[in-house]
C-alpha positions in Angstrom: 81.4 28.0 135.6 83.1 26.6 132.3 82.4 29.0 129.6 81.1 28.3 126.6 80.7 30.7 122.9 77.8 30.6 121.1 78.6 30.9 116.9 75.6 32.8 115.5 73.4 35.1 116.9 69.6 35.1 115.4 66.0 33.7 116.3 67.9 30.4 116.5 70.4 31.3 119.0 67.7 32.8 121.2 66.4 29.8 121.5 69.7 28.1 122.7 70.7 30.4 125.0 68.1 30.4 126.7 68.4 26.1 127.3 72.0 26.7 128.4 71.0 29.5 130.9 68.1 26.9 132.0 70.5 23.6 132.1 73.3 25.5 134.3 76.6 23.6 133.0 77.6 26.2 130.9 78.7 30.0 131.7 77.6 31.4 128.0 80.9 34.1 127.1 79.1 35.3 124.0 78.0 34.7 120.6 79.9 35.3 117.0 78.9 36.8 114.2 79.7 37.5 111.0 76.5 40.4 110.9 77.2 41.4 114.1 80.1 43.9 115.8 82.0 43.1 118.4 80.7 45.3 121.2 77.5 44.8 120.4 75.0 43.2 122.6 72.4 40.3 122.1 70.5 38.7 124.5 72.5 40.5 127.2 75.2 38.8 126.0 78.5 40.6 124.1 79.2 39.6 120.7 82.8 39.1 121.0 83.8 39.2 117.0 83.3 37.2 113.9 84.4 33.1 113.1 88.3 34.0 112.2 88.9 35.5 115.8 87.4 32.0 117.5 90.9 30.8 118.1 92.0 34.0 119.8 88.8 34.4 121.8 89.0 30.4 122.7 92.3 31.5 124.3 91.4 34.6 125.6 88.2 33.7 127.2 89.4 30.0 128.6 86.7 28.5 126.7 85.6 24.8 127.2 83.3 24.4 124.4 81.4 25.6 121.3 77.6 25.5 120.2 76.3 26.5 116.6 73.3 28.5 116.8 72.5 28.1 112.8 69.0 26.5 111.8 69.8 26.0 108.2 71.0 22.2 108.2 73.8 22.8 105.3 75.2 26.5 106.8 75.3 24.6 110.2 77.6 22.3 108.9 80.0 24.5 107.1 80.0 26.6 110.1 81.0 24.0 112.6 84.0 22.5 110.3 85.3 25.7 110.0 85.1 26.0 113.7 86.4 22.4 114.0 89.4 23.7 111.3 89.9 27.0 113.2 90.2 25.5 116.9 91.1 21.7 116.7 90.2 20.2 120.1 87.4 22.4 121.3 84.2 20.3 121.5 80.4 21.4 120.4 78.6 21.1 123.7 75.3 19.7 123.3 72.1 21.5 124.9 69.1 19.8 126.7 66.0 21.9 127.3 65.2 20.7 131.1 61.6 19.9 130.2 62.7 17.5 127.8 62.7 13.6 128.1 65.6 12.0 126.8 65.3 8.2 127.3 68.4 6.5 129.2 69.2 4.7 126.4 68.9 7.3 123.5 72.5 8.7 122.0 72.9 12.0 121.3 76.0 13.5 119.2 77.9 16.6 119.8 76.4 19.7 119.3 72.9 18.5 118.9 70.5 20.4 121.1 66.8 19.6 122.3 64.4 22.0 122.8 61.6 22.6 125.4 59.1 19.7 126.0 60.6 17.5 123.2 61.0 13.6 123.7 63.5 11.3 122.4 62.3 8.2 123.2 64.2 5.0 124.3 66.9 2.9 121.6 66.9 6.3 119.4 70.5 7.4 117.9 70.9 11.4 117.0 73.7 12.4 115.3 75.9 14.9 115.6 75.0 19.1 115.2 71.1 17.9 115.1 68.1 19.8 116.6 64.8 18.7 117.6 62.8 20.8 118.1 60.0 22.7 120.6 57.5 19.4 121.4 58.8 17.5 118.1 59.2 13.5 119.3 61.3 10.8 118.3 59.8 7.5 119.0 61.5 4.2 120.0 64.9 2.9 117.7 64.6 5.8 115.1 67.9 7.2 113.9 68.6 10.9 113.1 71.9 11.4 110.9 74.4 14.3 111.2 72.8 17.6 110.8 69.3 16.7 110.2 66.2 18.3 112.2 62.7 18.1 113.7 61.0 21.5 113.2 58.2 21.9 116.4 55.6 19.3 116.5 56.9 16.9 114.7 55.8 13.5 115.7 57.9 10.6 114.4 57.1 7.1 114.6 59.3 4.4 116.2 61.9 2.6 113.9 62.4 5.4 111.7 65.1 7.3 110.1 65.8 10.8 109.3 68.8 10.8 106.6 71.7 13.3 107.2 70.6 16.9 106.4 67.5 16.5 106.1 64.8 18.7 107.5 60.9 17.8 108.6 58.8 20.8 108.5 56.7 22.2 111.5 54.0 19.6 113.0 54.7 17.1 109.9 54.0 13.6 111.0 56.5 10.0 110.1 54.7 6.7 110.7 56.6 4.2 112.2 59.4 2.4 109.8 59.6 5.4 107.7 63.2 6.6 105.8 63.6 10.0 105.2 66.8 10.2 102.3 69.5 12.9 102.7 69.4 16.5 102.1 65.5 16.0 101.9 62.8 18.0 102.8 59.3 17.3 104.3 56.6 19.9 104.0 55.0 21.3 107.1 51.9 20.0 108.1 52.7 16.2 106.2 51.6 12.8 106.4 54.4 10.5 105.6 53.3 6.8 104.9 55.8 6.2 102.7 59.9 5.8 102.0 61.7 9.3 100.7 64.3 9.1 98.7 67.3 11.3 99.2 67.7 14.7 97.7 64.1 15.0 97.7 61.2 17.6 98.8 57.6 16.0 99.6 54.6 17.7 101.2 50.8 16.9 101.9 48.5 14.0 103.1 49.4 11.9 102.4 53.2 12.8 101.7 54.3 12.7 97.7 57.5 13.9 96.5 57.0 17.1 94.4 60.6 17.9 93.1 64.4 16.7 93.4 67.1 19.6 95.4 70.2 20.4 95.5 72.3 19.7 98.4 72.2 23.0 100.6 69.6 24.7 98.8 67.9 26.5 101.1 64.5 26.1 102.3 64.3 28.3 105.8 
């Protein structure tokens, strides 16, 4: 089986390995760390070193691929393009819970993963390094930029968009023709009836943006 390595290795990444054990493409080599030593053992899996030995380990290991077990939407990025930087040609494998539904017609970038009973439903374009998340949906023709995320439950209506980075909190719900700006956040548990502009963090019922962000602040 083609091995893969997993970069991170927290709540997140238990999540992931346990969809690539589940899917069966992938033979998962271990997991990277920079908080981890090599030796060490996580999910019965070896972490083999931190992010500068990936190119030795790549090597090493015969390697086909790379997934980025990171939640934060901004730290997942830098992570991946200094993966990208460190090992040109390596693809991010994506990961596909087997209970999921992913329409025929839905697009899916690299290193996006989706997680048990989600749906992504016909028409819909996810970017690349996204995550949707445990039972979160993505109705007909929505559009999920790079690095943006679903956290569970979220329920999204059909011809909507989720701007790059951003990040809908847990069981928040997007009517239908909504846009979600970049690097913004949506509150767990809200209503959105209404356009977000980007950089932006709304919460309640319904939604109202409460204050402007910076790019990569945190919010996890």
């Amino acid at each position: 089986m083609r091995n893969i390595i997993i970069i991170g290795a927290s709540g997140h990444a238990k999540v992931l390995v346990d969809i690539v054990k589940m899917e069966g493409a992938y033979a998962v080599a271990g997991f990277v760390d920079a908080k981890h030593h090599a030796g060490e053992s996580f999910m019965g899996y070896p972490v083999l070193g931190h992010e500068d030995e990936l190119p030795v380990l790549v090597s090493r290991l015969d390697v086909v691929g790379l997934l980025v077990a990171i939640g934060d939407n901004s730290t997942r990025q830098k992570v991946a393009e200094r993966a990208c930087a460190s090992c040109p040609g390596i693809p991010f494998v994506r990961a596909i819970h087997p209970s999921a539904t992913l329409a025929c017609s839905a697009q899916l970038g690299e290193g996006s993963v989706i997680m048990a009973g989600a749906v992504v439903n016909p028409c819909s374009s996810i970017g690349a390094h996204c995550i949707v998340n445990t039972r979160a949906s993505l109705d007909h023709d929505c559009v999920m930029d790079d690095y943006a995320s679903l956290a569970p439950g979220v329920c999204v209506g059909g011809n909507s968009k989720i701007g790059a980075f951003s990040a809908v909190g847990i069981g928040a719900t997007i009517i239908h023709g909504v846009k979600i700006g970049a690097h913004s956040v949506i509150g767990a548990g809200a209503t959105v009836l209404k356009d977000v502009p980007d950089y932006t963090v709304a919460y309640g019922t319904p939604a109202r943006p409460v204050r402007l962000r910076k790019e990569g602040e945190r919010y996890l």
